[in-house]
KOLKOL-50339 format. One record per residue (C-alpha): residue number from 1; residue in three letters; chain; x, y, z. Coordinates in Angstrom, 3 decimals. Example, Ala and Ser with C-alpha at 12.3 -4.5 7.8 and 13.67 -1.06 7.14 Angstrom:
2
PT:1:ALA:A:12.300:-4.500:7.800
PT:2:SER:A:13.670:-1.060:7.140
***
This chain:
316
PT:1:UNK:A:27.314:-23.018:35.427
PT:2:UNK:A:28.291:-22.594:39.167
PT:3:UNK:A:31.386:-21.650:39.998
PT:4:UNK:A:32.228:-25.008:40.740
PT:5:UNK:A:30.832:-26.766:37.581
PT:6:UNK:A:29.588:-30.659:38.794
PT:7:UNK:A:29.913:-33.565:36.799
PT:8:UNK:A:29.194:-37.183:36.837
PT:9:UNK:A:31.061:-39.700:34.842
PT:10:UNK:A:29.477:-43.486:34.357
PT:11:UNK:A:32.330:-46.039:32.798
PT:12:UNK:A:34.849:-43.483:35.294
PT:13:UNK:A:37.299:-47.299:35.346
PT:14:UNK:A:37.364:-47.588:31.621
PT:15:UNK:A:39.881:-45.680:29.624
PT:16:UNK:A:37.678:-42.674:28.397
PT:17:UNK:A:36.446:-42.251:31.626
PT:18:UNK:A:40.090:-42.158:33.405
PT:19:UNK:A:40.760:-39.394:31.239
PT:20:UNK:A:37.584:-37.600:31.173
PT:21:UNK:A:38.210:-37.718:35.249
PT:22:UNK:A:41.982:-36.839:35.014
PT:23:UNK:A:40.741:-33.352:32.755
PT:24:UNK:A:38.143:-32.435:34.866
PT:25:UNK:A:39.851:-32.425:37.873
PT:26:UNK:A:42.609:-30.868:36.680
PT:27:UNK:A:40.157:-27.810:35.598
PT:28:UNK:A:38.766:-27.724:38.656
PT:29:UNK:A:35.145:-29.708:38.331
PT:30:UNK:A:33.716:-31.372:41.283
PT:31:UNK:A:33.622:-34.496:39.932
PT:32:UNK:A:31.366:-38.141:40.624
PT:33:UNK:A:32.759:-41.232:39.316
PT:34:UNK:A:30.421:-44.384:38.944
PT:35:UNK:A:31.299:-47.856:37.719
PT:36:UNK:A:30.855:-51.020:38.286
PT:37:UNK:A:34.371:-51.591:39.809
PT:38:UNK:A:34.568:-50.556:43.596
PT:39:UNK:A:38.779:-49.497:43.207
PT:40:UNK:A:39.912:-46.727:40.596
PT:41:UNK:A:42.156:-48.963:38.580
PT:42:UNK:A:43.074:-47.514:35.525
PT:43:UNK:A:42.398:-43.361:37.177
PT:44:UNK:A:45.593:-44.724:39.093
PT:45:UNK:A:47.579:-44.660:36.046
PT:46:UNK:A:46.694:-41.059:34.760
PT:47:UNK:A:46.023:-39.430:38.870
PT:48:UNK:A:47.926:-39.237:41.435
PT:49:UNK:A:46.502:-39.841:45.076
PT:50:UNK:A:46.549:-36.095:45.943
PT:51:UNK:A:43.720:-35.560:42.283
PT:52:UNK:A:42.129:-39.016:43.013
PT:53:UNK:A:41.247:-37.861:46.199
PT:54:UNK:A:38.960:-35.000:44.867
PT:55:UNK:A:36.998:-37.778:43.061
PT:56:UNK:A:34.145:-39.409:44.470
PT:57:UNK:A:33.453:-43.100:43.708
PT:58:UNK:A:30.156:-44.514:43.409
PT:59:UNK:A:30.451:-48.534:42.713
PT:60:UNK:A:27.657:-49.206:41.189
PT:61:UNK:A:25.950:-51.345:38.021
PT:62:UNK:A:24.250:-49.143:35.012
PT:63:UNK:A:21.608:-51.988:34.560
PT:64:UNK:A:20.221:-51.341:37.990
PT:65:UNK:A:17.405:-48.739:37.340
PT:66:UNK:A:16.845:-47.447:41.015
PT:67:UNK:A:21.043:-46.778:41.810
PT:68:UNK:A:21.118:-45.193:39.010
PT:69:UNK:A:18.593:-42.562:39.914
PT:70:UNK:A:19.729:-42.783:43.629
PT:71:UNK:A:23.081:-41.840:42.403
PT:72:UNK:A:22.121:-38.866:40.034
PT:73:UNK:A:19.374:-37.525:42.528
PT:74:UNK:A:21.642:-37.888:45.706
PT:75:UNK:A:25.121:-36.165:44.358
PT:76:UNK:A:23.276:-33.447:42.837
PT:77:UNK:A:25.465:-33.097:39.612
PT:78:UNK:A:24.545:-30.245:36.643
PT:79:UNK:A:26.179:-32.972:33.830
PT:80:UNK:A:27.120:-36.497:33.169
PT:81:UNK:A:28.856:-38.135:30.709
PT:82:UNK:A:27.919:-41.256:30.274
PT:83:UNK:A:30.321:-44.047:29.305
PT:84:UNK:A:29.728:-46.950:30.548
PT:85:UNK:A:29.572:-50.178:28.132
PT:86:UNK:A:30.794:-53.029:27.277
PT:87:UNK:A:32.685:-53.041:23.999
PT:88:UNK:A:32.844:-55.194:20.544
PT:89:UNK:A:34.138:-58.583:21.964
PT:90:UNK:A:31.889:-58.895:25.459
PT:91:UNK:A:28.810:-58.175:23.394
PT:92:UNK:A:29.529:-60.863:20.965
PT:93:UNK:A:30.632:-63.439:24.093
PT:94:UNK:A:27.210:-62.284:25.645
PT:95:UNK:A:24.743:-60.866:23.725
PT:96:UNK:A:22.375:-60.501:26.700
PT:97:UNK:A:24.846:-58.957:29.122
PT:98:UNK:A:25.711:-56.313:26.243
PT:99:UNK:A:22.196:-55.146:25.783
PT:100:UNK:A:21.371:-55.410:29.356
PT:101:UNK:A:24.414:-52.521:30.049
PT:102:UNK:A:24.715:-51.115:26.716
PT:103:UNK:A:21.048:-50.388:26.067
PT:104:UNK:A:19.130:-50.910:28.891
PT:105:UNK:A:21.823:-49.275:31.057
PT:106:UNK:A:21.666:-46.471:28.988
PT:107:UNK:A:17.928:-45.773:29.285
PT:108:UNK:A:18.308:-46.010:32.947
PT:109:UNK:A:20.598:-43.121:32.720
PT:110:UNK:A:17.757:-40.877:30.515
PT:111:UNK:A:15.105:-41.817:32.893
PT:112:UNK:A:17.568:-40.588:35.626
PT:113:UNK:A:18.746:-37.593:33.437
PT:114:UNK:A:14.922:-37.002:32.550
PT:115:UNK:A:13.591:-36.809:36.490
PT:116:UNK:A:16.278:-35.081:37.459
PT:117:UNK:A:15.525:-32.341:34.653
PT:118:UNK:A:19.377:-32.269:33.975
PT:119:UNK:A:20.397:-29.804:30.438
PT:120:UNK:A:23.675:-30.641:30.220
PT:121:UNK:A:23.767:-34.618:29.031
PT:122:UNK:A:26.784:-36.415:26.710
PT:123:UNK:A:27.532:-40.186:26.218
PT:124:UNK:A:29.195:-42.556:23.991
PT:125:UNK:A:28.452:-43.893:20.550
PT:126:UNK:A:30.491:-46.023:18.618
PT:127:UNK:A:31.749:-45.440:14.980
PT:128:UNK:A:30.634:-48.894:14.770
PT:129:UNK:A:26.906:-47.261:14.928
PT:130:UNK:A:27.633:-46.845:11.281
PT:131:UNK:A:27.991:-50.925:10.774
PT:132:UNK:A:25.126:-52.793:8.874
PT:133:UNK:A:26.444:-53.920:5.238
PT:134:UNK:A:23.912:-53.269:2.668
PT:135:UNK:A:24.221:-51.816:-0.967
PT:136:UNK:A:25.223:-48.335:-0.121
PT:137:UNK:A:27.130:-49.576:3.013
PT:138:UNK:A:30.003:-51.880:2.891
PT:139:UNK:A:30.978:-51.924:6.517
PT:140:UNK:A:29.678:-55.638:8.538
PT:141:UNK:A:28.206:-54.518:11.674
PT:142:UNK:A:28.934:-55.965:14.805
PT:143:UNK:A:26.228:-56.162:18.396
PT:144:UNK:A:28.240:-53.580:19.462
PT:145:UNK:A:26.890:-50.791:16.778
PT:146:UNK:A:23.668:-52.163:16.472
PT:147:UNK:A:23.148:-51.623:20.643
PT:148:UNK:A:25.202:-48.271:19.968
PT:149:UNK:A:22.735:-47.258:17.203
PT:150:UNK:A:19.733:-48.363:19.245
PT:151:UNK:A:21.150:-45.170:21.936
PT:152:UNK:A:21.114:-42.970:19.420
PT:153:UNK:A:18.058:-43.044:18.489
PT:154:UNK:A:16.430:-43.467:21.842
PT:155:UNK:A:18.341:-40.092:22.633
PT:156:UNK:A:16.258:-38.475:19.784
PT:157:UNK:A:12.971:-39.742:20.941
PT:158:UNK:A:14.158:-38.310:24.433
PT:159:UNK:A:14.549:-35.021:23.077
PT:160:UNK:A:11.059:-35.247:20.715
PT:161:UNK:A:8.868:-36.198:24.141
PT:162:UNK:A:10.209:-35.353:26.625
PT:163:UNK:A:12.779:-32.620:25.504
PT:164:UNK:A:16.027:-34.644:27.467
PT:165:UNK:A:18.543:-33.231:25.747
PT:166:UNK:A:22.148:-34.508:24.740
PT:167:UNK:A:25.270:-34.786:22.732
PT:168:UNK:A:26.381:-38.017:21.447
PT:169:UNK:A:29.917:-38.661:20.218
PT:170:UNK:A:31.160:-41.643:18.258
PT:171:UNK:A:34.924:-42.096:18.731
PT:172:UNK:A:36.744:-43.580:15.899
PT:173:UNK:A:39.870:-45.480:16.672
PT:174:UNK:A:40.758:-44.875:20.218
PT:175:UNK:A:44.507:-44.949:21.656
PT:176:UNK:A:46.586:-43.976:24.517
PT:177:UNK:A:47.799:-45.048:28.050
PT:178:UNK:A:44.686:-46.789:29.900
PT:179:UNK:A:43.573:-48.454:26.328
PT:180:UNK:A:43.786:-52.206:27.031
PT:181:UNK:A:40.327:-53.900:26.016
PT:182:UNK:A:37.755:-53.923:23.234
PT:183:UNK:A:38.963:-54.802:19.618
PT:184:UNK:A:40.330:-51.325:18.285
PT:185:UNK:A:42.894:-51.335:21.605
PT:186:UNK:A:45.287:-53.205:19.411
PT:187:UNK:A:47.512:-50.116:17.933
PT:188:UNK:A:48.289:-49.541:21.928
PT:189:UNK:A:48.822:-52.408:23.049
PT:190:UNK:A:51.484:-52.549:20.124
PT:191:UNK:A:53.260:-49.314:22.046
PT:192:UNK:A:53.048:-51.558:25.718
PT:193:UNK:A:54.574:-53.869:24.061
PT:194:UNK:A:57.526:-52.226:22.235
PT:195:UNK:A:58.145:-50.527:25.447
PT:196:UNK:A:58.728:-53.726:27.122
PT:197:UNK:A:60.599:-56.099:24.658
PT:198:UNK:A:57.476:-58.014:23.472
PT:199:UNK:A:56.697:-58.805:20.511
PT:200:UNK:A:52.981:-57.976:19.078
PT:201:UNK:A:50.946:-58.374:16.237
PT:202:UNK:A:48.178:-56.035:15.151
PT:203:UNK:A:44.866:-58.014:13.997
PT:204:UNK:A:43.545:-55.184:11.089
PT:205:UNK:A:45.292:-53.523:8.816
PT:206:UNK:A:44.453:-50.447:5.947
PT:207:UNK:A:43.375:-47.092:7.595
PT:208:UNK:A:41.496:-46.369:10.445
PT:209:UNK:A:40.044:-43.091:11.965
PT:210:UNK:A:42.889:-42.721:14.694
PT:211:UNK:A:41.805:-40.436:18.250
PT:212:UNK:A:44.142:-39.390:21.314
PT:213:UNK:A:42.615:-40.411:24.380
PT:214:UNK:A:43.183:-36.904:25.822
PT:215:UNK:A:41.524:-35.154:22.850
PT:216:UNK:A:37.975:-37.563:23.058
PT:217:UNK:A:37.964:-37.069:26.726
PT:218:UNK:A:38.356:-32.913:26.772
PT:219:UNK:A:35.819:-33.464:23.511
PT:220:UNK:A:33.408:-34.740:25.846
PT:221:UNK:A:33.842:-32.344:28.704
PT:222:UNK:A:33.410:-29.749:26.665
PT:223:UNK:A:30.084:-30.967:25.364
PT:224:UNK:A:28.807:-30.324:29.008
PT:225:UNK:A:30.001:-26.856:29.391
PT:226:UNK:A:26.978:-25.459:29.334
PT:227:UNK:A:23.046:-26.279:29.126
PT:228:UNK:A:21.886:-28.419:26.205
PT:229:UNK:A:18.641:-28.035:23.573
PT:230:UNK:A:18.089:-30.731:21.120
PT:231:UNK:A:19.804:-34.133:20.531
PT:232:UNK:A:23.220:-33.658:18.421
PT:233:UNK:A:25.041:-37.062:17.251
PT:234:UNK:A:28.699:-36.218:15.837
PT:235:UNK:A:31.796:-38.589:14.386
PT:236:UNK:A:34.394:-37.712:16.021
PT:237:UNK:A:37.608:-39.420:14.007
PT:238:UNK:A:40.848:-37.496:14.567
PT:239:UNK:A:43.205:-38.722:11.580
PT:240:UNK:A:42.378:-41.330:8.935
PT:241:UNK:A:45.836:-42.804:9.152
PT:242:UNK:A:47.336:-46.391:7.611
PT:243:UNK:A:47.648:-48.853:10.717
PT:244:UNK:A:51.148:-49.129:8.418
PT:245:UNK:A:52.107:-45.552:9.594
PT:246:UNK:A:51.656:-46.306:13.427
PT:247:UNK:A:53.986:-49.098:13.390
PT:248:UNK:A:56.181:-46.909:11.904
PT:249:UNK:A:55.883:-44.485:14.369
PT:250:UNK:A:56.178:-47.236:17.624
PT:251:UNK:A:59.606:-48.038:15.851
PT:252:UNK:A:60.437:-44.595:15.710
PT:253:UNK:A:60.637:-44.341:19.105
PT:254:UNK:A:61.320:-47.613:20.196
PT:255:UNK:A:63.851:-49.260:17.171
PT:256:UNK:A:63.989:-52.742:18.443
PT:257:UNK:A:60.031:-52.631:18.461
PT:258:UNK:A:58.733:-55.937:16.982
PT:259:UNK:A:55.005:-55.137:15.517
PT:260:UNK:A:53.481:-56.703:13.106
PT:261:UNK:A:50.333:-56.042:11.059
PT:262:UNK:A:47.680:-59.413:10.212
PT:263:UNK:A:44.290:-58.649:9.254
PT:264:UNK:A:41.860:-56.655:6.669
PT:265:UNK:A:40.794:-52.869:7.633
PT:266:UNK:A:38.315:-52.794:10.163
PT:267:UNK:A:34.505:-52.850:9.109
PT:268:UNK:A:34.211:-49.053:10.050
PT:269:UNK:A:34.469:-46.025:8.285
PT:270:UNK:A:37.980:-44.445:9.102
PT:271:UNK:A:37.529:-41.024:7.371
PT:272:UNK:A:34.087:-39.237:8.307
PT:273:UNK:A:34.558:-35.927:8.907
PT:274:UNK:A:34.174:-34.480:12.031
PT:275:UNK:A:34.044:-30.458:11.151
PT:276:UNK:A:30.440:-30.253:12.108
PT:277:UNK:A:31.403:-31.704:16.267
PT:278:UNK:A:34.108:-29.008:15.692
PT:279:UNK:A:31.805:-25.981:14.803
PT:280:UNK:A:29.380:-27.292:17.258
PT:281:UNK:A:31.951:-27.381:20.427
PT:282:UNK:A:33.629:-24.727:18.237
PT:283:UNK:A:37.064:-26.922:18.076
PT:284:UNK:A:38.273:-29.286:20.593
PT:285:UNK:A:42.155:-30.547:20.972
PT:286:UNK:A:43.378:-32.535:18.392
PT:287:UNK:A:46.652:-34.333:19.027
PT:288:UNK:A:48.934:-35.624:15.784
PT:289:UNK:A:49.070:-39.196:15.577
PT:290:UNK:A:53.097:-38.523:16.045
PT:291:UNK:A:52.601:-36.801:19.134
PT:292:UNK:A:49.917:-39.185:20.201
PT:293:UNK:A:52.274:-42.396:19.713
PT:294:UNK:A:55.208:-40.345:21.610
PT:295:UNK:A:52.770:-39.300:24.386
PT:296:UNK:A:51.481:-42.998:24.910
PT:297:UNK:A:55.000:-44.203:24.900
PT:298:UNK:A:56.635:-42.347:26.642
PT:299:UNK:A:53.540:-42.615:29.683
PT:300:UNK:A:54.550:-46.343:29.545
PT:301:UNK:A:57.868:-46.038:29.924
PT:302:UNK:A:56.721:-43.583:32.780
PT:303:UNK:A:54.809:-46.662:34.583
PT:304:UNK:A:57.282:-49.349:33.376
PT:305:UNK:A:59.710:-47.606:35.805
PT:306:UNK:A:57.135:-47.264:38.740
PT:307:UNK:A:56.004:-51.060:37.976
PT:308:UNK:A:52.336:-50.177:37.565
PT:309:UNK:A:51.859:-51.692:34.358
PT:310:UNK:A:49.233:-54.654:34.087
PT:311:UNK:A:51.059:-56.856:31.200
PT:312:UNK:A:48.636:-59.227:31.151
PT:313:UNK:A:46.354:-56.934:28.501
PT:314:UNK:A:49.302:-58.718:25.776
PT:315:UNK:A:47.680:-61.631:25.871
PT:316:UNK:A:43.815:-60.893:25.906
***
């Protein structure tokens, strides 16, 4: 890699992306972000203006096949990670808009990826990839996994003809400051809550595969490090924690917290192992769920006093 490694990020305004911009320009990448959002929304609440300056943003829609190769060939990046997507809910609302940008938007970034002969490739899969109740599965699956699944195995037909390499990664349980959509962002919407005096109720209970936004996102830039062979598909699941134990935690820090729990265990596996992603990147960061829940909180409290927080996630 050049001395100044290069890397594109679709999905840059979601939360994965904020913090897979916030780590790379903090060690030192020149970094691309494209979304569909033209403003840097939730980047704002991990970068200040000095770091957000050193990113480059590309508004632009996944699902359009030509500004998506524009984009790659023009900014000359060695690696993207691709995130872009719409997540559980949106796909169910619009099952044609999901597969248009979750699918569809995903082979337009191979095609780009493929033309522009780029080794060093990562995007997003889903834990839910593993939905699909049948006799030796128990799990329901949701649009969401099924397009999610569909990506994973188009990256492996990539690699067999035309040798486009990748790593795909499917986050469990996601948390952290910048989580506020999609149907696991419950657990931190629970700690935005707590920190300012609202009450909130969790909609799943049992365990779930719980993973700090910080470790997924340095997970990710480490999978473009260097050049690529094959097609690789990990689990990536942090802690298989009781929903239970996070509450507990929220009121550890915040006493007067009033969460709630209402709902079964998700329909996802919460304790895969993810030792073969961690021989393969040879480790990655791996944050406690207690430091996790005191890191979110106390980056809310952080914006609570600046007044940057968007409250209106509490009732989505």
């Amino acid at each position: 890699m050049s001395s100044t490694p290069s890397v594109l990020v679709t999905g840059a305004n979601g939360c994965i992306g904020s913090w897979v911009l916030k780590l790379a320009v903090e060690s030192g990448w020149r970094v691309v972000a494209m979304d569909l959002a033209d403003t840097p929304t939730r980047p704002k609440l991990l970068l200040d203006e000095e770091q957000l300056a050193n990113v480059a943003w590309l508004s632009a829609d996944i699902g359009d096949t030509e500004a998506v190769k524009g984009a790659i060939r023009d900014t000359g990046v060695e690696a993207i990670v691709h995130l872009g997507a719409l997540q559980v809910p949106f796909c169910k609302a619009d099952p044609v808009a999901g597969a248009r940008v979750n699918v569809v938007g995903t082979a337009n970034i191979m095609e780009a990826v493929r033309e522009a002969g780029i080794k060093r490739f990562s995007f997003a899969s889903s834990v839910a990839a593993h939905g699909g109740a049948d006799e030796t599965n128990p799990y329901l699956g949701t649009l969401y996994g099924a397009y999610k699944a569909a990506t994973e195995e188009m990256a492996r037909v990539y690699w067999q003809d035309w040798q486009v390499p990748s790593v795909v990664l499917r986050p469990g349980v996601v948390y952290g400051v910048g989580r506020d959509q999609g149907m696991t962002s419950a657990p931190t919407k629970a700690m935005l809550a707590a920190v300012v005096g609202r009450s909130y109720t969790i909609p799943f209970g049992g365990n779930a595969a719980f993973l700090y936004t910080s470790d997924i996102a340095g997970a990710f830039l480490k999978s473009v490090e260097s050049d690529i062979a094959g097609c690789h598909v990990f689990d990536l699941n942090g802690e298989c924690r009781a929903v239970a134990e996070v509450v507990g935690l929220i009121r550890a820090e915040v006493p007067a917290a009033d969460v709630k729990i209402d709902g079964d265990e998700l329909p996802f596996p919460p304790d895969i192992s993810d030792k073969p992603v961690r021989d393969f990147l040879g480790g990655y960061d791996k944050t406690s769920l207690e430091d996790g829940v005191r890191q979110t909180i106390a980056g809310f409290k952080r914006l609570a006093g600046t007044g940057s927080l968007d409250l209106s996630q509490l009732d989505r």
